[in-house]
C-alpha positions as CSV (number, residue, x, y, z in Angstrom):
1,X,60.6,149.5,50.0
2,X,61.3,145.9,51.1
3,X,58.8,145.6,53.4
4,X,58.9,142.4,55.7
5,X,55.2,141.8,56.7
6,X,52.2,143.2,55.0
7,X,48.8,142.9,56.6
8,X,45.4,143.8,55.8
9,X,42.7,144.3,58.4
10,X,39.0,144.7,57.7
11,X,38.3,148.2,58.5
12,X,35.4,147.9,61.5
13,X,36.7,144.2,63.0
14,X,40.1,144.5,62.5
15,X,40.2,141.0,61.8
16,X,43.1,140.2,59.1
17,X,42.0,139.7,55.5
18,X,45.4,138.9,54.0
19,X,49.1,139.2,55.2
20,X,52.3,138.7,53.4
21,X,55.4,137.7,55.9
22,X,58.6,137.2,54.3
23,X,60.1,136.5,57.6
24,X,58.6,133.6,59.1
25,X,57.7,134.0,62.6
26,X,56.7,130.7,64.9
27,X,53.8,132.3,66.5
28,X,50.9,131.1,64.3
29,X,48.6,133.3,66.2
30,X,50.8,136.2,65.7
31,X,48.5,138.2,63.3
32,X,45.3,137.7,65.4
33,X,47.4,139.0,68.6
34,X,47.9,142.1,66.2
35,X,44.4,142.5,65.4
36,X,43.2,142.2,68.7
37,X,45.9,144.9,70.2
38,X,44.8,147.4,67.2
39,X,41.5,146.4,68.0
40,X,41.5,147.4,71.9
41,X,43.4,150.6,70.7
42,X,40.9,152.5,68.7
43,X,38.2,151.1,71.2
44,X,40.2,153.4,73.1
45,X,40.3,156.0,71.1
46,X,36.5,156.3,70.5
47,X,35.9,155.9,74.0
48,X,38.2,159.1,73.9
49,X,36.4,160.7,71.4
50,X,39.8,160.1,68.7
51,X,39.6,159.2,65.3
52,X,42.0,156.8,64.5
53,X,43.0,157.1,61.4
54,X,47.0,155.8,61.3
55,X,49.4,154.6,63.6
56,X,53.0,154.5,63.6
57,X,55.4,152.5,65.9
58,X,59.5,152.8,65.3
59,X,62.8,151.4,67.1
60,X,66.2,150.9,66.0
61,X,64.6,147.5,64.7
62,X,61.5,148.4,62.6
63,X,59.3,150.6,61.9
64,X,55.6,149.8,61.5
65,X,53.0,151.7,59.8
66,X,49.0,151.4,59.9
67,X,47.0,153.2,57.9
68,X,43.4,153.9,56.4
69,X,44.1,151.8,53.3
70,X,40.5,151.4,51.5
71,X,37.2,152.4,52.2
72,X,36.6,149.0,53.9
73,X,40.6,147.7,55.0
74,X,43.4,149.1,56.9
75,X,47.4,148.1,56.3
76,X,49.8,147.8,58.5
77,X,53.5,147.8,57.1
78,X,56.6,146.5,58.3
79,X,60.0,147.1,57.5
80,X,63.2,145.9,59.1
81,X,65.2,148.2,57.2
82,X,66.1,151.2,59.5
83,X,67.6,153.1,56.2
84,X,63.9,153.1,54.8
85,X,61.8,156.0,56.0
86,X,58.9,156.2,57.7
87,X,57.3,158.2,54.8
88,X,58.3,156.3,52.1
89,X,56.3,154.2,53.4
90,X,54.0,156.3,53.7
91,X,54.2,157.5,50.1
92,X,54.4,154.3,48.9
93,X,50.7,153.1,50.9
94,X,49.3,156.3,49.4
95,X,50.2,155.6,45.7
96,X,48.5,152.1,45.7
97,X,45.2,153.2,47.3
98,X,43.6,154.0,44.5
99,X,44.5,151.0,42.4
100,X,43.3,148.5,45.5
101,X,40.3,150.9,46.3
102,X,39.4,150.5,42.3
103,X,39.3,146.3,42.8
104,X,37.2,146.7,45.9
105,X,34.5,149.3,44.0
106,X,34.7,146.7,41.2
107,X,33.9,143.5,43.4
108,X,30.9,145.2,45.2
């Protein structure tokens, strides 16, 4: 799906685990400004009563997609590509869920 950045997030911190960025960005704090912007969203959304679950942000520039990934990480997708839908990405974060949730179950 080409997908420029790829981020993992522990699930109850939101603090990043892993990322892959293909594109290089200058801001070295750029994936901890992420987590702490996802982070003050679902304390929003429990102070709501909301279950964040999954999130998705488009323009005619990206479109980035978080979601439940494991039992203990969350993704967030991004893909420069505005010919690539949104749930191909989707689909595509749903099919490899089981294979990463199987190496987390093994590891613990």
């Amino acid at each position: 799906m080409h997908a420029n950045e790829v981020v993992l997030f522990e699930k109850s911190t939101f603090l990043v685990i892993s990322h892959y960025d293909d594109v290089g960005h200058e801001d070295v704090h750029r994936f901890e400004k992420i987590s702490n912007i996802i982070k003050q969203f679902k304390l929003s959304c429990i102070k709501t009563n909301f279950q964040f679950q999954s999130m998705v942000v488009k323009n005619e520039k990206f479109t980035s997609i978080i979601d439940e990934f494991t039992s203990s990480t969350y993704i967030m997708v991004i893909v420069n590509d505005p010919e690539v839908e949104q749930e191909a990405i989707a689909m595509n974060i749903k099919a490899s869920r089981a294979y990463f949730e199987s190496i987390v179950q093994s590891n613990e």
